[in-house]
N, C-alpha and C positions, 0 to 999 in steps of 0.2 A: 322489466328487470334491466339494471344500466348493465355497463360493459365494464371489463375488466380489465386493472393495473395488472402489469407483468407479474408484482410480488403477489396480487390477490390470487394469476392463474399457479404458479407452481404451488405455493402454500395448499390450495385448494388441492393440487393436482398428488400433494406429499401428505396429506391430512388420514388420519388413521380412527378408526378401523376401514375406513372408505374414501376414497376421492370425495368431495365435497365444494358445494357451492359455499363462499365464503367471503364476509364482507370485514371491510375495518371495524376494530373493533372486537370481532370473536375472537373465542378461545380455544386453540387447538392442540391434542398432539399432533406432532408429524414425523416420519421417518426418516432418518438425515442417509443421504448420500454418501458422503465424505466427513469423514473426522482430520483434521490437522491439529499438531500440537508442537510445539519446540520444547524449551526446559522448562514447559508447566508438564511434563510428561514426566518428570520425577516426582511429581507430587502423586499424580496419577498410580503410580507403578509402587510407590511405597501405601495408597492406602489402599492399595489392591491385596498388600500383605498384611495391611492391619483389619481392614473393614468385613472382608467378602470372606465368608466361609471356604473352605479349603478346597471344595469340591467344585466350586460355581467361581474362582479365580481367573475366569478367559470374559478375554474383550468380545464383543455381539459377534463382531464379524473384522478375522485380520487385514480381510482384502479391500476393507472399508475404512482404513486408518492410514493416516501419511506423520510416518514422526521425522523431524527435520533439526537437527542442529545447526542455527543460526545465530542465536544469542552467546556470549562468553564463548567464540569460537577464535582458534584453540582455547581451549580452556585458559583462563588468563589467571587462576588459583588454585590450591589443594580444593575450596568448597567448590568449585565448578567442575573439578576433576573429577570430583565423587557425586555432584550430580551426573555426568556425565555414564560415568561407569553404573550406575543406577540407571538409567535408560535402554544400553547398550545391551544390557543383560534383560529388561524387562520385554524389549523389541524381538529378543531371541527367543522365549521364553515361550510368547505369545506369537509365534510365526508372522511377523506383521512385515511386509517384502517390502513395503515403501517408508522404506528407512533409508534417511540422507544423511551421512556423516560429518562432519567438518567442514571437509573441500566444496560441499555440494553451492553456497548459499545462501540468500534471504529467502523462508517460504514463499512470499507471496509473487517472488520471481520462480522460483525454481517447478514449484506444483502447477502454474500454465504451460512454462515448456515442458512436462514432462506429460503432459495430455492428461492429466488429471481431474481438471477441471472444468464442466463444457456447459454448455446452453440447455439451459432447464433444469438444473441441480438444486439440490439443495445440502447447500455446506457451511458447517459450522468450525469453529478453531479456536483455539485457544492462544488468540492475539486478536485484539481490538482491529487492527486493517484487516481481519478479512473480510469487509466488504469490497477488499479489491477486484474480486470474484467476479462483480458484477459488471465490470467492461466485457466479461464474455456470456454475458445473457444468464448469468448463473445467482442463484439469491443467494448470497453468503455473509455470513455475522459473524461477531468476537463474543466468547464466552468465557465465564471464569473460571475456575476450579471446582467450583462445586459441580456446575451445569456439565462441565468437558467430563465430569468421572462418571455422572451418571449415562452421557451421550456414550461412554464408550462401553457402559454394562447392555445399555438398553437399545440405540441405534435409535433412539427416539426422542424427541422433547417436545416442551410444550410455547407454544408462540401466541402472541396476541399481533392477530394481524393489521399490522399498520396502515394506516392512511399513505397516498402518496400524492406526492408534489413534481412537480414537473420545472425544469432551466429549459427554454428556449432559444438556443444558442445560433448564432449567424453571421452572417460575414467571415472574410480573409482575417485571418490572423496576420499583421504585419512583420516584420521583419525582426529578427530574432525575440520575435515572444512566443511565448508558449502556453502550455495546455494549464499547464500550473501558474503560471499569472492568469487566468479565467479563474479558477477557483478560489485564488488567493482574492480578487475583487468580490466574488460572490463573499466570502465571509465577512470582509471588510463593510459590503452592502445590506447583508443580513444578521449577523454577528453570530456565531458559533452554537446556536443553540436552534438556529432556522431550522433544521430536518431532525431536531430530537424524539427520537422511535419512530421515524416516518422514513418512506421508502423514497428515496429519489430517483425522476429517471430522465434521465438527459438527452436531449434531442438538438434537431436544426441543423442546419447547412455546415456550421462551422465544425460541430460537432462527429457528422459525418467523412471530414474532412483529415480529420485526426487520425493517425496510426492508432495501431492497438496500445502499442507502446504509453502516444501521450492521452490515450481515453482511459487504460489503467490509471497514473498517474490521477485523474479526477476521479473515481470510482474511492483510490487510495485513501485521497484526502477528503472523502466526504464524509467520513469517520467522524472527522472532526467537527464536521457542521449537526453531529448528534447523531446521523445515518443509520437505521435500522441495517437499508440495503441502499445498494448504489448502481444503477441499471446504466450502463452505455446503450449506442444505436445498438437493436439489433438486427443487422444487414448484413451482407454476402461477404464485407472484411472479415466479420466474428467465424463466418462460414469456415473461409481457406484459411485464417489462421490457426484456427482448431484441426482440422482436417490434415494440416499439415504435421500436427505432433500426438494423434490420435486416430486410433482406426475403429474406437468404440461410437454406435449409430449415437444419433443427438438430433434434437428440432429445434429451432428457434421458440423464442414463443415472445411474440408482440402483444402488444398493450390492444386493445379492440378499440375504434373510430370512438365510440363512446364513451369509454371508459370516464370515472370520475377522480379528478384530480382535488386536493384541499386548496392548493395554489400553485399557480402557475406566473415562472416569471420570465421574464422576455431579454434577451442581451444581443447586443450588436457589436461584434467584436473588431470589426477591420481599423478600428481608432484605436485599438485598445492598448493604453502602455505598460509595460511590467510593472510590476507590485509588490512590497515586501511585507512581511509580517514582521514588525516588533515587537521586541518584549512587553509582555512577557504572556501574551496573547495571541493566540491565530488572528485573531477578528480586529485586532489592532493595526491595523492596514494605512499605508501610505503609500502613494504612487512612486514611481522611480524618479522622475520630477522634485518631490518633494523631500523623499532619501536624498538626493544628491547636494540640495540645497542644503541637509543637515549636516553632510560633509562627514561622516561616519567613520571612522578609520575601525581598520578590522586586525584581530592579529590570524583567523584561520580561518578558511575557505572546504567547507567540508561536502565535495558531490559525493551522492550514494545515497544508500536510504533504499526500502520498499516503496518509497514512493519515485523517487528519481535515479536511480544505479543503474537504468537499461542501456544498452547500445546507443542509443540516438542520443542521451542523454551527457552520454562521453565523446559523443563525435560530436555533440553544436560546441561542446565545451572546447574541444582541441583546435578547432576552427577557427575561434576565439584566441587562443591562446598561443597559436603555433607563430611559429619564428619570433617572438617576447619572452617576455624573463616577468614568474611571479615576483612580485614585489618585495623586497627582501627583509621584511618586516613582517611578511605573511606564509605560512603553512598552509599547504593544499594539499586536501590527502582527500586522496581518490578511495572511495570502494566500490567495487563492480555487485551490481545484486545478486551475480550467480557467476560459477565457473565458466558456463556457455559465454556468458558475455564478456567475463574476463579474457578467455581465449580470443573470442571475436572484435573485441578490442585490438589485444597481443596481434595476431593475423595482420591486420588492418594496417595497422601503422598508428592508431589512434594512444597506444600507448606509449609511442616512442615520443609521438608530437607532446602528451601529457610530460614525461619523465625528462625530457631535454627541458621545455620550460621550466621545469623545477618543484612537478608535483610529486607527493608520493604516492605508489598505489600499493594497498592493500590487497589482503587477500578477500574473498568475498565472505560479507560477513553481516551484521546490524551495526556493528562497530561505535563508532561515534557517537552514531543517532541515538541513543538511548543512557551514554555517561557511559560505557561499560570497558573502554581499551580504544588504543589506538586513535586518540584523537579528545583526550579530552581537554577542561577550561578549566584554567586557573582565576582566583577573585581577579576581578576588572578587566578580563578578556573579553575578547568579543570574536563572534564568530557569523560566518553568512552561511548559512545551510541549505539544500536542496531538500531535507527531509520534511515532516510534519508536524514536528512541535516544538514549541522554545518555548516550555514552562521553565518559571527560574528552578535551577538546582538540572535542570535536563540533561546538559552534556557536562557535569560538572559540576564545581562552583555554584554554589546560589549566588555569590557574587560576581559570575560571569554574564554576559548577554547573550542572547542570541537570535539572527535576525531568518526569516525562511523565504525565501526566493527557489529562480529558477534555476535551472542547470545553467542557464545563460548566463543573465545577471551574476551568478557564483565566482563563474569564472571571469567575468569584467572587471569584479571588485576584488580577485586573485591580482590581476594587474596590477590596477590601481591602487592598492592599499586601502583605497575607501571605498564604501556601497556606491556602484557606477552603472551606468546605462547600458544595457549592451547591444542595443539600437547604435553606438556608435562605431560598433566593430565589424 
């Protein structure tokens, strides 16, 4: 018998009626840990009143649910307001205590620092990134509405356990690159459909090297290369970071020497230069080299995002940008992924260095990233985004652009007016 992928041991370890040896391939139920949901939790709560008989109206389990307002936050219409008030009531309803209002957020920052999430889990949500989950050893998926209604009657669902592939990652990261120009190369080298229903899990030198922060960040965007699950190192960082926001027990749980991978691929990153994603594709990849030689003029500059809003993420930025003046042809609007980091920003100083250059910051939110407020495109704009997707029509406009880099790069090209190096700052 071979050895086991991370995603094979928890599947196996969540498999119902029994723990279970389990290969790619099979079909299982399995017992979900955690339920997340934002404002697909009004759909949820209204077919709670149309569907479920009157008597059998409660979620499996409230202490097993995290509902979080982070989309259309504040509400930006009458139809969000009344989604809104539709959740608030349904949360109360159903005694479910990890309810985050407004102020709190993007889930897939807010549910790690709030210890919610840890090593060996298994969680599902109702947003496509949460395989963010899995920078902290945790297997977690995006579900849709139908799947999330039934995960929240039954606490169960059914998975086809994925194959898994392995990134070999190694070498120094040079000098303002980051974790998100690695994965921006990886799409660019395999094109966005490399880990579709397969488990990724990310190893090597480099990769060990990585804050929690910029290892989330690749778990985020592995989403988009198809990601069933997205597995970071699991080593003694995942340890104290958990431990530090959590006092519920947890184990790691490592891939075994043997285990069977579908493909394994190999990176050497100490050469490696930023990289952006064009329109109107992830996988549509150019080096920062070859951006600059297109000479790109931008009209907005948008950090934040689930994938890029953290702390670190606003301080390589300020770094970058302090004592200069954004370009006066460009909008930079900051969004912090969560109130914590918005404060710890505020604290810092990190927001003064952003707000003197001339950016603006938001309250924490999903904001931009998704079209929804606070930042969107009008036809023939163009924007550099630290988030994860520039399909046309995304932040706006079909007829706008939009290009996905690093927190770094973002802010270079805040500067400049055009998509620029931030290797020169």
């Amino acid at each position: 018998m071979s050895g086991k992928t991370i995603a094979e041991k928890i599947l196996g370890a969540h498999a119902l009626p029994s723990k279970k040896d389990v290969k790619p391939g099979d079909f299982i139920n399995a017992k979900i840990d955690l339920i997340m949901s934002h404002i697909g939790t009004a759909k949820v709560a209204l077919d709670f009143g149309k569907i479920r008989p009157a008597k059998s109206r409660k979620v499996f389990d409230p202490n097993k649910i995290a509902v979080i307002f982070d989309h259309y936050v504040p509400a930006p219409s009458e139809k969000w307001a009344f989604a809104h008030d539709v959740i608030r009531k349904f949360v109360k309803k159903q005694g479910i205590k990890n309810f985050f209002d407004v102020k709190a957020g993007i889930c897939h920052q807010v549910l790690p620092e709030k210890g919610l999430v840890r090593p060996g889990m298994l969680v599902v949500g109702g947003d496509s990134h949460t395989t963010t989950y899995g920078a902290l050893n945790c297997a977690s998926c995006g579900l849709g509405n139908t799947d999330l209604f039934y995960a929240y009657v039954k606490g169960e669902l059914w998975f086809r356990v994925p194959e898994s592939i392995k990134f070999n990652i190694n070498g120094k990261l040079p000098h303002n690159v980051m974790s998100k120009d690695i994965i921006i190369k990886i799409a660019g080298d395999h094109t966005a459909e490399v880990a579709t229903y397969k488990s990724i899990e990310f190893v090597g030198k480099a990769m060990e090297d990585l804050s929690i922060a910029s290892r989330i960040t690749m778990s985020n965007f592995a989403l988009e290369l198809g990601a069933k699950f997205a597995f970071g190192v699991p080593d003694q960082k995942v340890v104290d970071w958990v431990k530090q926001r959590s006092s519920e027990p947890f184990e790691l749980v490592k891939p075994d020497a043997d285990a069977v991978y579908q493909e394994t691929y190999d990176y050497e990153v100490s050469d490696l230069e930023p990289h952006v994603s064009y329109p109107h594709t992830i996988d549509n990849v150019k080096t920062i080299t070859e951006a600059v030689a297109d000479n790109v003029t931008i009209n907005q500059a948008f950090l934040g995002s689930c994938t890029n809003g953290r702390f670190e993420d606003l301080e390589i930025a300020a770094k970058i940008v302090e004592g200069k003046k954004i370009h006066e042809d460009v909008r930079m609007i900051v969004t912090p992924a969560s109130q914590e980091v918005w404060l710890q920003a505020a604290k810092s100083g990190v927001s003064e260095i952003l707000i003197n250059a001339g950016a603006i910051i938001c309250n924490p939110n999903c904001g931009a990233c998704f079209g929804a407020h606070q930042g969107m495109l009008a036809s023939g704009e163009r924007c550099i985004s630290s988030s994860n997707r520039n399909f046309q029509g995304r932040m706006g406009s079909e007829g706008a652009e939009v290009y996905l880099a690093s927190p770094a790069t973002v802010a270079a090209s805040a500067i400049k007016g055009v998509i620029a190096d931030p290797r020169e700052f």
